[in-house]
C-alpha positions in Angstrom: 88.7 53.4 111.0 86.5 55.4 113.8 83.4 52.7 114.0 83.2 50.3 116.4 85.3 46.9 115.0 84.4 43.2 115.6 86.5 40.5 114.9 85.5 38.8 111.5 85.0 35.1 111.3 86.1 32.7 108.0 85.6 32.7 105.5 85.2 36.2 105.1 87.1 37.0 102.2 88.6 39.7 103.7 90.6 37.6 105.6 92.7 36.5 102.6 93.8 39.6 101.4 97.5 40.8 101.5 97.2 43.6 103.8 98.6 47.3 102.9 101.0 49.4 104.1 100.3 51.9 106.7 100.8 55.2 105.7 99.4 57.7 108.6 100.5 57.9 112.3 97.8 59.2 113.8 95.2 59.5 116.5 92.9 57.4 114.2 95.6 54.6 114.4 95.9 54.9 118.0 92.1 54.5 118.6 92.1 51.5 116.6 95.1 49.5 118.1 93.4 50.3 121.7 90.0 48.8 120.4 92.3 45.8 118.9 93.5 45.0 122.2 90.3 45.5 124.0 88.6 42.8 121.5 91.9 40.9 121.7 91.4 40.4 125.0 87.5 40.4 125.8 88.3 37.7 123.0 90.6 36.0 125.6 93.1 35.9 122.7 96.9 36.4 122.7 96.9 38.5 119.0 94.9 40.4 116.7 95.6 41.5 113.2 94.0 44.1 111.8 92.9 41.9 109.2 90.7 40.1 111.1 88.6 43.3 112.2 88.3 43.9 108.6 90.8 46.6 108.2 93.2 45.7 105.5 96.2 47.2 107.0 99.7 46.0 108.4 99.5 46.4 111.9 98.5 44.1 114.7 98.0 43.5 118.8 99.8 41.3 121.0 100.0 40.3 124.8 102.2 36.8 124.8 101.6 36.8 128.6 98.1 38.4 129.6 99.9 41.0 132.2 98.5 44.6 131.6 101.6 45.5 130.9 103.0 43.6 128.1 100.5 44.8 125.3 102.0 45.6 122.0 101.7 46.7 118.9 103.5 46.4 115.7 102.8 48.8 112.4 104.2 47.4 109.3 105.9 44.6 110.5 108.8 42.4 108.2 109.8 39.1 110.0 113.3 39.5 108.5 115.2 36.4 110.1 113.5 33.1 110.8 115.8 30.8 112.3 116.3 28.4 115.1 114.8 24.8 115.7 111.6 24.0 114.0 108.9 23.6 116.5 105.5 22.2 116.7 102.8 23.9 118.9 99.0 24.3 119.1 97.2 27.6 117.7 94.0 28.7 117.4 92.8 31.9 116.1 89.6 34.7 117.0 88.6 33.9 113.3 88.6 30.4 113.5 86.7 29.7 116.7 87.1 26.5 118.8 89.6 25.5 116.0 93.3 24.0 117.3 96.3 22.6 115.0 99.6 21.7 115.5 101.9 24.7 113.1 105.5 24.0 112.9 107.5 27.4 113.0 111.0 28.7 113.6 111.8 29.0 117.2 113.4 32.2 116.7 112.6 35.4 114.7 113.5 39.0 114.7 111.1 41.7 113.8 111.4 45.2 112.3 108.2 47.2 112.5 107.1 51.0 113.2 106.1 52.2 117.1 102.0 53.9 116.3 104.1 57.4 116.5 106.1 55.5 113.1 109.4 54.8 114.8 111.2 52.0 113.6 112.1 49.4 116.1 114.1 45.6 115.9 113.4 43.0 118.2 114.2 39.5 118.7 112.6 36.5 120.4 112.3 32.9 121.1 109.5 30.8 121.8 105.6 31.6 122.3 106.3 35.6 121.5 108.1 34.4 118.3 105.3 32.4 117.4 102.3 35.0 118.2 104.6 37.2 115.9 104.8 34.7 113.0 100.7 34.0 112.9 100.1 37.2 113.5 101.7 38.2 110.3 100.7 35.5 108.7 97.2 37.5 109.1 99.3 40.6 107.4 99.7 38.1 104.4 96.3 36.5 104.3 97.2 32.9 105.7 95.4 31.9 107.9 94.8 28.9 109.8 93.0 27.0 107.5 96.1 27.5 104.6 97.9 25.5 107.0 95.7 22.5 107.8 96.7 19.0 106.4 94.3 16.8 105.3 93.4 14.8 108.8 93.0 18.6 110.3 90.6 19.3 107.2 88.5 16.4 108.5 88.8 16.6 111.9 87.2 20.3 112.0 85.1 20.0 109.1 81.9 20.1 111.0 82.7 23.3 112.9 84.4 24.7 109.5 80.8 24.3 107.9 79.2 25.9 110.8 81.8 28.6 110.2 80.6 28.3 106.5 76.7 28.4 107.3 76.9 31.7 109.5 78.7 33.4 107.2 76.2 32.6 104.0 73.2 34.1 106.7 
């Protein structure tokens, strides 16, 4: 994990894979949540999964509000209650570029995850955090966007999905 990252694009397959547990607390995994948050961000984005810098790992990078000082990071996350109202929103994702669909989730999840020194932590949230949580680990999983499209979505982005396509054949 000590070379520079970039966030992959679909269809890599990478992006489908469950990811792994991770094993080692360490300076390495430090590093690499710190470069996950500075893509995240020079990315204008709002989450990054490790996944999608082609480490197949369970751990990803948050900031639900932008402020400096509401980064996060989550190691080996389990979204272990789901409830609430359903609720449609709008996401996008750094792998999907210029791509928006509507994703019904649960308004309210609680997570249990590991700190990067491997402590374990519970939290629980409503709204947009709850919902960068659940795409986020959807990542973790290997959904992605596209696993969620319906058919209208499909051929509404199917243009920029085959330029997505295209670049990734080169």
């Amino acid at each position: 994990m000590n070379q520079p990252l970039h966030i992959i694009r679909w269809p890599d397959p990478r992006l489908k894979k469950a990811s792994d547990a991770v094993a080692t607390f360490d300076d390495d995994l430090r590093r690499t949540a710190e470069q996950m948050l500075v893509l995240m961000r020079a990315a204008k984005g709002v989450g990054l999964a490790a996944p999608q810098v082609g480490i197949n790992r369970k751990l990803f990078v948050m900031n639900h509000t932008g402020q400096p000082g509401d980064d996060r990071v989550y190691v080996n996350p389990t979204l272990v209650a789901l409830d609430g109202e359903a609720v449609v929103a709008e996401e996008g994702c750094l792998s999907l570029p210029d791509i928006h669909i509507d994703v019904v989730r649960p308004s309210h999840v609680r997570i249990e995850a590991q700190t990067l020194d491997g402590e374990p932590i519970t939290v629980e949230r409503d709204g947009f955090e709850a919902r960068v949580w659940q795409h986020e680990n959807d990542h973790l999983l290997g959904i992605l966007l596209t696993d969620r499209m319906g058919f209208s979505d499909k051929m509404r982005h199917r243009r920029r999905l085959r330029e997505l396509e295209t670049k990734f054949k080169k």
